[in-house]
Each structure stands twice: as structure tokens, then as C-alpha cells.
C-alpha atoms as one frame of an Amber mdcrd trajectory, in Angstrom:
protein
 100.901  58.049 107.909 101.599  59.443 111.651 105.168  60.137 112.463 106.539
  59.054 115.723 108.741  61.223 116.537 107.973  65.514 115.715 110.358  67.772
 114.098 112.479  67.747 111.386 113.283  64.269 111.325 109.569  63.507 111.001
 109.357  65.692 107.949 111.912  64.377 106.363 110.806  60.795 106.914 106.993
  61.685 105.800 108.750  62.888 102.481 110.638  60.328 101.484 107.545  58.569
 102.087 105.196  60.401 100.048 107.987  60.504  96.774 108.441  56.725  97.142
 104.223  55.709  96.947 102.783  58.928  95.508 103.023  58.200  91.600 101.612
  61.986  91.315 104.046  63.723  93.268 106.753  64.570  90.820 109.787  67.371
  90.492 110.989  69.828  88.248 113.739  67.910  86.176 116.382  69.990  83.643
 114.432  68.264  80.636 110.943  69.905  81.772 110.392  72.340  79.243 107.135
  75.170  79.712 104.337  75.576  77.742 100.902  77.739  77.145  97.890  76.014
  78.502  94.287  77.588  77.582  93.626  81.280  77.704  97.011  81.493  77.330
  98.548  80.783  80.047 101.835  79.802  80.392 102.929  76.754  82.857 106.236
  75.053  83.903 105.660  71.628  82.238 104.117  71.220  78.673 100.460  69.675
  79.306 100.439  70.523  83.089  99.364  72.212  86.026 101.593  72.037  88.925
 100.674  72.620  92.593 103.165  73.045  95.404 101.193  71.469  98.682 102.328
  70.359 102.202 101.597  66.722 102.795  99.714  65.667 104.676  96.273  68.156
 105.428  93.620  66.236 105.429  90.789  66.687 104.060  92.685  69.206 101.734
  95.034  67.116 100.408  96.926  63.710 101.738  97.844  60.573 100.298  94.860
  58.408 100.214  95.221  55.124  98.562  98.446  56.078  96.855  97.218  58.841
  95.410  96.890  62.471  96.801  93.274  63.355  96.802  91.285  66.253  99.291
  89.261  69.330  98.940  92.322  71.526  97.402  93.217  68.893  95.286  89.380
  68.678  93.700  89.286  72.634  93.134  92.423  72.332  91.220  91.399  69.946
  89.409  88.805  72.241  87.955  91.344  74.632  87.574  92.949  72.142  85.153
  90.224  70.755  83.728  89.651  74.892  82.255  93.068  75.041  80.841  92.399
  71.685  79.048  95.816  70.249  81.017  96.565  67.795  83.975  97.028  68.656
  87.495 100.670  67.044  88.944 101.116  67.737  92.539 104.564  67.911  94.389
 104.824  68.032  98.623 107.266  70.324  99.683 108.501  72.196 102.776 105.510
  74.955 103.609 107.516  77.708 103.682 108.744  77.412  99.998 105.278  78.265
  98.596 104.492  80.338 101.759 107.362  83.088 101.117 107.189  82.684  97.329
 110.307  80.745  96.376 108.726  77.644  95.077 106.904  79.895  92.478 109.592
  82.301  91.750 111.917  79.489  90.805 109.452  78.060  88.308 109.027  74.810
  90.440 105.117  75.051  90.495 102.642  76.735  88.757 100.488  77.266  91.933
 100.097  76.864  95.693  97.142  74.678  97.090  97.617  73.777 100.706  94.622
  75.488 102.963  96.641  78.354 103.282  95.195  81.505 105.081  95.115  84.453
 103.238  97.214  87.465 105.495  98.613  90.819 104.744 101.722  88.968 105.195
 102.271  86.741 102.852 100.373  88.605 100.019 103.694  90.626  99.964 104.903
  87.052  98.370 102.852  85.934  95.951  99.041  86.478  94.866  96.300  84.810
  96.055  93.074  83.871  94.448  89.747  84.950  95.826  89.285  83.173  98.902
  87.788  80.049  98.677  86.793  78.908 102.380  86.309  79.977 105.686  88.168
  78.611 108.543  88.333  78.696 111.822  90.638  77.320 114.802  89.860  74.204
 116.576  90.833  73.617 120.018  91.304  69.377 120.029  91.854  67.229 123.451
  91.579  64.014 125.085  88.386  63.212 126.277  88.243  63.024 130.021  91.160
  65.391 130.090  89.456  67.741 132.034  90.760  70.857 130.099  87.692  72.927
 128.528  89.383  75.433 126.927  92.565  77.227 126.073  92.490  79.820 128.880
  91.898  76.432 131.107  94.899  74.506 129.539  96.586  77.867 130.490  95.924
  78.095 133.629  96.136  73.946 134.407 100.208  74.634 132.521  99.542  72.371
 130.458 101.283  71.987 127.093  99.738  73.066 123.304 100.457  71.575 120.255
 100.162  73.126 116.872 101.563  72.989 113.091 105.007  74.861 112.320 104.460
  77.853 110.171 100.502  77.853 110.325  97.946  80.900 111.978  97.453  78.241
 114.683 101.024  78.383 115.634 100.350  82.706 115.215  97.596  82.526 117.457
  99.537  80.846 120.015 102.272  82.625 119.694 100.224  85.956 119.953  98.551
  84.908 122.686 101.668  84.077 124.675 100.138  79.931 125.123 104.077  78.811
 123.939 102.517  76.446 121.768 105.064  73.117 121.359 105.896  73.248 116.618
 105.202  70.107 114.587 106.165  69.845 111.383 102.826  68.293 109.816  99.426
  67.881 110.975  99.897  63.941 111.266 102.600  64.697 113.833 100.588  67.511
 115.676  97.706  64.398 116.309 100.223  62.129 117.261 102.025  64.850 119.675
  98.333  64.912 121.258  97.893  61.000 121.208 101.143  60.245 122.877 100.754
  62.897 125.351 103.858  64.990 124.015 101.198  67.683 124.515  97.289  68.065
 126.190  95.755  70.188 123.414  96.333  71.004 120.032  95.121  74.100 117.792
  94.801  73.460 114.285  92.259  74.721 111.369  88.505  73.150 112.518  88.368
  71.198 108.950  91.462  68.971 109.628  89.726  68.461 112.996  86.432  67.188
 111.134  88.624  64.814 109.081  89.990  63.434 111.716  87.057  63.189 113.578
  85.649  60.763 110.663  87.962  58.248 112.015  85.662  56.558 114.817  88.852
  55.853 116.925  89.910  59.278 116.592  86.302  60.143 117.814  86.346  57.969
 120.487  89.399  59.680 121.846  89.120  62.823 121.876  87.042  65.725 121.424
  86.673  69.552 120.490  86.925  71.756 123.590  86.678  75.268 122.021  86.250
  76.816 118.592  88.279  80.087 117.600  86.650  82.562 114.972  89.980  84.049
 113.407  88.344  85.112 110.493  90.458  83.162 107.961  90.180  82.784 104.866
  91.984  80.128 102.514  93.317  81.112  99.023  95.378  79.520  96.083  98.405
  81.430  95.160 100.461  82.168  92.284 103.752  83.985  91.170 103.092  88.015
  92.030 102.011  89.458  88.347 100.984  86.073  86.929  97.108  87.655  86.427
  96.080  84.902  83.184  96.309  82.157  85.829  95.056  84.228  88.954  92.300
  84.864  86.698  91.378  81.059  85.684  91.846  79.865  88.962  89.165  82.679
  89.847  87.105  81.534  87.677  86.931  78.125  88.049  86.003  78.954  91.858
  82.946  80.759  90.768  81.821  78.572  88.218  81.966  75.355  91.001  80.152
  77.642  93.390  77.280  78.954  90.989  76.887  74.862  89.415  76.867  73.524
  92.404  80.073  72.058  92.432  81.869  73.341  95.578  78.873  72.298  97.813
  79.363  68.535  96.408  83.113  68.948  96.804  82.636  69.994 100.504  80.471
  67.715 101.092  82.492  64.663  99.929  85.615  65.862 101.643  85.129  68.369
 105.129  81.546  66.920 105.849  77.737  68.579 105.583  77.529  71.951 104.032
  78.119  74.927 105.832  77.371  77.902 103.421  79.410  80.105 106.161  82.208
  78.068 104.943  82.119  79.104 101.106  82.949  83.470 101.232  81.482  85.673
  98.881  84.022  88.655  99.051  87.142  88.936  96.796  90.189  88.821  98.264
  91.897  92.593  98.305
């Protein structure tokens, strides 16, 4: 899926999409009635764990074959899998899990969308122990002659980057006036119809995108940002029985084994830089 055309419109389009293939994207109806998964813990649909996610992020989670699969999706998975229920997935705006709403309102059970940890946003909901390292890619054209941000600068050239994400923050902090998209299919397009000469996005939805050998072929990373970001899943602020499975399950795929596979299927050859060791605080 790759939107023509950025903005709101775009959105909206690439959701009405998603709900009219994705047989796993589903909403909160008034005949959804809670339950208790295992350990306890309570979820908004009997037999279910629901995620909140942002379509698409590849390789975190995107529709793939009519189904939405990714890294994110696979961890949650596991998640489930501990609490003996089903993982459903729903795609909504970013900002609904992002600030909190999605999960106050009882519409998911969790967030799962490679979704940096900040100071920020933990005032908003909780998030799990950090689960990957990230850092910002700098993506252009090849033969574009730009080598780096500072050179896109000073060439006044435009940058492209994701509404709502730290790439957008970095911009924005460093004063680059970064053009918004609203998804990452429309921030690759923006670059691949020249709407913009650079984009900055997270350095794993690079690599899946670099898997494409067209995309490869066109362009190329110019420039690498250490942020030092960290993603996290997120609940509802108090909800510690599922903070603590989701915990769990993390540390349990990273002492089997697991994780490395995962990465490996999904982002591309193990980096053990990318998996953290330290708890989120």
C-alpha cells in the first residue's frame, strides 16, 4: 500500500483500506463484554488480547498478505500466547494510543507500534521494559548528491518525516522544518515522487524497505542518527498484572532465544545492540 497523495486524506484512505482486507483488524462493538485472561488479568474482549497499532510500520507491523504480521506483532503474540488468549489487532490514528485515550476508553488492551519510550508520553500510559534500540535513518535518492542532513540543509532542500514520531522531534528540534506524513508508506512515497529530497525515519523501517531490491536500487542511507531510543509496549497507567506479563514474555524470548529469531526473520541479521538490557524507569 503507498498513498499518493500525503496528509489526512491519505490516512483516511489507508484505513478504510486496512478494515476492508485485514480480517484481524477489528473494533470495540457495544456487545464486547471483558474478561480475565491468565494471571489474572483482565482484558476488553473475553478470550483476547487487543493491540492498538498504526498501520503501516514495516517490519513492525503492516498488512502482509491480508494479514498484519511484523516484529511487534510476533512479541505480542508471545504476550498472548502467556495469557492462554488470542492477539486481535486494530489500526488506529497514532495519537490515540500515544496520549492514552485508546487505553483509557477500554478500546485496547495494549499499544504495539515501535513507539519510543520518552519522559513525555510516560505521563500517559506505562510502558513495558524496552524492547529495542533504534536509531534515526537519514534515506535519499541515490545520485542526489545530498550526504547528510546538515548538507540537505544547507543545499534547502526539503525533509520528509512521519507525523507524530521522534523523527518529526528531531527535525523539529533541530530547526530542518521537516514536511508531516501521516504514515510511513506516504513518507517513502513523499521521497519517491520528489515531494521531498530526504526523509528521517526509525533505521529498521529503512532496512525493510531496503529488502525491496527496487527500493534498493533507488535510494540509499546517507547518515545514521544515534537518538538513543528505545521502543516499548504500553498499557493503561496502573494496569501492573499486564505490564508485568508483557515483561515477562520479553525476557523469556530474549533468554530462549526467541527475540534473536524474531529479529532476524523480520528487521534483518542480529544486532545484539538492538535488544537493551536496562528496564525502563
Amino acid at each position: 500500500m503507498n498513498p499518493t497523495v500525503p496528509g489526512r486524506r491519505a490516512r483516511t484512505l489507508a484505513a478504510l483500506t486496512a478494515a476492508a482486507v485485514l480480517a484481524v483488524v477489528t473494533g470495540c462493538s457495544s456487545d464486547d463484554k471483558g474478561g480475565t485472561a491468565a494471571g489474572g488479568v483482565e482484558v476488553v474482549k473475553e478470550g483476547k488480547l487487543t493491540t492498538c497499532t498504526h498501520l503501516p510500520y514495516p517490519p513492525f507491523q503492516s498488512n502482509i498478505d491480508g494479514k498484519v504480521q511484523g516484529f511487534d506483532v510476533a512479541l505480542v503474540d508471545l504476550v498472548a500466547e502467556k495469557l492462554k488468549v488470542k492477539q486481535t489487532i486494530q489500526d488506529i490514528p497514532f495519537e490515540n494510543f500515544k496520549t492514552g485515550a485508546a487505553l483509557n476508553s477500554g478500546q485496547c488492551d495494549l499499544a504495539a507500534a515501535g513507539m519510543t519510550i520518552t519522559e513525555e508520553r510516560k505521563k500517559n500510559v506505562d510502558f513495558s521494559d524496552p524492547y529495542f534500540e533504534a536509531t534515526q535513518a537519514v534515506l535519499v535518492a541515490k545520485g542526489s548528491g545530498i550526504d547528510s542532513l546538515d548538507d540537505l540543509k544547507a543545499k534547502g532542500k526539503k525533509l520528509g518525516a512521519q507525523a507524530q514520531t521522534t523523527g518529526e522531534e528531531y527535525a523539529t528540534k533541530n530547526k530542518l522544518g521537516a514536511t508531516s506524513f501521516e504514515s510511513s508508506d506516504a513518507v517513502l512515497n513523499g521521497l519517491r515522487t520528489k515531494q521531498v529530497q530526504a526523509v528521517i525515519i526509525d533505521y529498521p523501517v529503512v532496512q525493510g524497505w531496503l529488502k525491496d531490491p527496487d527500493n534498493a536500487k533507488a535510494f540509499e542511507v546517507v547518515e545514521n542518527l544515534n537518538t538513543g531510543e528505545q521502543y516499548g509496549i504500553t498499557v493503561k497507567k496502573g494496569n501492573t498484572k499486564l505490564l508485568k506479563a508483557i515483561n515477562e514474555a520479553i525476557a523469556d524470548a530474549k533468554a530462549d532465544g526467541t527475540y534473536k529469531k524474531l529479529y532476524e526473520k523480520w528487521i534483518g541479521p542480529y544486532q545484539s545492540a538492538a535488544e537493551p538490557s536496562a528496564a525502563a524507569s
